[in-house]
N, C-alpha and C positions, 0 to 999 in steps of 0.2 A: 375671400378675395374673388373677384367678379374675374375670371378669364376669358369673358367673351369679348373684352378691348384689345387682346393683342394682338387680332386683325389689324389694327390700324396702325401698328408699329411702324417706322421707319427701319426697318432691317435689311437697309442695303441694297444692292442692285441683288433683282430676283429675274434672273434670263430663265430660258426654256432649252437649253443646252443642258442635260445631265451628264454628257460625256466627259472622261479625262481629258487635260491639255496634253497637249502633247510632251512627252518627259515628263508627267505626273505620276504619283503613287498614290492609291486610292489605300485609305484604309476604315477599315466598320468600328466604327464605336456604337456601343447601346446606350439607351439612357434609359432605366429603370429604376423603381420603386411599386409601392403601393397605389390603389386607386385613390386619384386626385389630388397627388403631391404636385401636378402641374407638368408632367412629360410632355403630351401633347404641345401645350405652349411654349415650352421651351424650344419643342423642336420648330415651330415655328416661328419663335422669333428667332432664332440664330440663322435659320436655312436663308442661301443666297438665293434656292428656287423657287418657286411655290411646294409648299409641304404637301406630301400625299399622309391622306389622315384617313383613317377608318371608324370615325367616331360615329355610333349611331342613337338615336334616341331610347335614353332606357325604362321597357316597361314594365305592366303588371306581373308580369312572367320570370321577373328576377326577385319579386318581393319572397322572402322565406330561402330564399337559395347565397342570395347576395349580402354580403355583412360589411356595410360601408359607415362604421360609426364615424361623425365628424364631418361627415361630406353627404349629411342627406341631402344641400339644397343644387346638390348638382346631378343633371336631368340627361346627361348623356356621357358614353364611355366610350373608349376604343377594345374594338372588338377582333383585332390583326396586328395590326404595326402602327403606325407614324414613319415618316420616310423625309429626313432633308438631306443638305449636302451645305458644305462650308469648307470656304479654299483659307488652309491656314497660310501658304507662301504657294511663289508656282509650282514647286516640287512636291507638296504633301495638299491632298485632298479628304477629308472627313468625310465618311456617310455617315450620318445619322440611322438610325433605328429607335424610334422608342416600343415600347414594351406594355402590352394592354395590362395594367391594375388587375382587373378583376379575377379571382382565385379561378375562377370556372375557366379561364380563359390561359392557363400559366402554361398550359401543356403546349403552345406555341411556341413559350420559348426557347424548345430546341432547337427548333431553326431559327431563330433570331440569332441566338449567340453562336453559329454556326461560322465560325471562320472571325471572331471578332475581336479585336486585338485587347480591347476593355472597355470600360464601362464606369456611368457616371451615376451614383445614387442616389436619386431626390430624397430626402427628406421634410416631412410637416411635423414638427415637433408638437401640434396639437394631436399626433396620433402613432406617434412614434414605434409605435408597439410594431406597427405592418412591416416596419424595415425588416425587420428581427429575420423573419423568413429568405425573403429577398439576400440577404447576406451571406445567410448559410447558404443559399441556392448557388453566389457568387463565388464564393470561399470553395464548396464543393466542387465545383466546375475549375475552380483555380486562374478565373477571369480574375486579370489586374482590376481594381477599378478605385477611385475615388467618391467620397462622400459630399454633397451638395447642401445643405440648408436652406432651403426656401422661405425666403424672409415675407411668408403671410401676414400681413398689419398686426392681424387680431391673435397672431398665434403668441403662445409666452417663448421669453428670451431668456434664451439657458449659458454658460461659457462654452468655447468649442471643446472644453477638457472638460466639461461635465457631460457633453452629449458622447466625447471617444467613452469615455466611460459606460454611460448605460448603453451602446451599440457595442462594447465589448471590441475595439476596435482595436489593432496592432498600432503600436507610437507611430510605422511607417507608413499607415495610410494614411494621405492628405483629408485634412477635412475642414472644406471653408463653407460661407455664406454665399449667396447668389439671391436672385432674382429671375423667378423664369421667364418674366415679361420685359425684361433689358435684353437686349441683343447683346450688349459688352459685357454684361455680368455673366451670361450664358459661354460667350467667346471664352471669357478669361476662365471660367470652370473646366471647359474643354483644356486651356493651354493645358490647366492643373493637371490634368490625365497624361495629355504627351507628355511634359517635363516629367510624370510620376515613373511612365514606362519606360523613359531614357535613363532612367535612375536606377530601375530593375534591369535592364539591357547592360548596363556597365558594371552592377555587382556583378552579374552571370560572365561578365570576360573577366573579370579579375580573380575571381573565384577559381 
């Protein structure tokens, strides 16, 4: 799948104001996975601003070090973060963060997931293996997070009870379908997270 179209998304009013409204709550969601499940893009098509991205062109200097099966014909990475922002209502405000792919670059993710309520986890079922890490990374750390499917044309089509299965997934983690080059399929993945952490916030009071 060609991700360099969804520059041309219509994804909504994108002002130059990053700040809270006033009486907003800001809260961090990450979005991660493995290189080239489509993070970058997703954060750019949901963000209401212009996405700050750190993607740089990738060269000779990664061959031997980098192990991108499935995604050789993509020519650049992010090498820091992704950075958007999306107002779910006036009272609750999303940051985004996504999370650079590449192994050599994971040691960042301490500070990403540093204060982050949860997290959204791409998946490319043509490579599904890369999640595997990524999980236990989430699980370890004990970030809420929901599972994503990124519906690549050319990738094969599994059930979502056969995919909880080989990611060894709890019944209680949501895990749907999306599009990271929809703006609404990306929204509605995010809802999945809120609704998932309002779900965990209410066992922990009745408990």
């Amino acid at each position: 799948m060609d991700y360099a179209s969804s520059d041309a998304l219509d994804a909504g009013p994108r002002g130059t104001d990053m700040l809270l409204s006033h009486g907003a709550r800001g809260v961090k969601v990450v979005i991660v996975g493995g290189f080239g499940v489509g993070k970058t893009t997703m954060v750019g098509a949901v963000s209401e601003i212009p996405p700050l991205t750190t993607e740089e062109t990738m060269t000779q200097a990664g061959v031997g070090i980098d192990h991108n099966p499935g995604a050789e014909g993509k020519n650049t990475t992010t090498v820091a973060m992704d950075f958007g922002r999306i107002s779910v209502n006036q009272e609750l405000i999303l940051y985004l963060f996504g999370t650079p792919g590449q192994e050599r670059f994971w040691f960042l993710w301490n500070g990403i997931f540093e204060g982050a309520l949860g997290a959204v986890v791409l998946v490319d079922t043509r490579r599904i293996e890369v999640c595997f890490e990524v999980i236990t990374r989430l699980e370890d750390r004990r970030v809420p997070f929901v599972v994503a499917v990124n519906a690549f044309p050319e990738a094969p089509q599994h059930p979502l009870s056969e995919l909880r299965s080989a990611l060894a997934l709890s019944e209680s983690v949501p895990i749907i379908t999306c599009d990271a080059r929809d703006r609404a399929s990306c929204r509605d993945a995010l809802l999945s997270l809120m609704v998932y952490l309002c779900t965990l916030a209410a066992a922990q009071e009745t408990a």
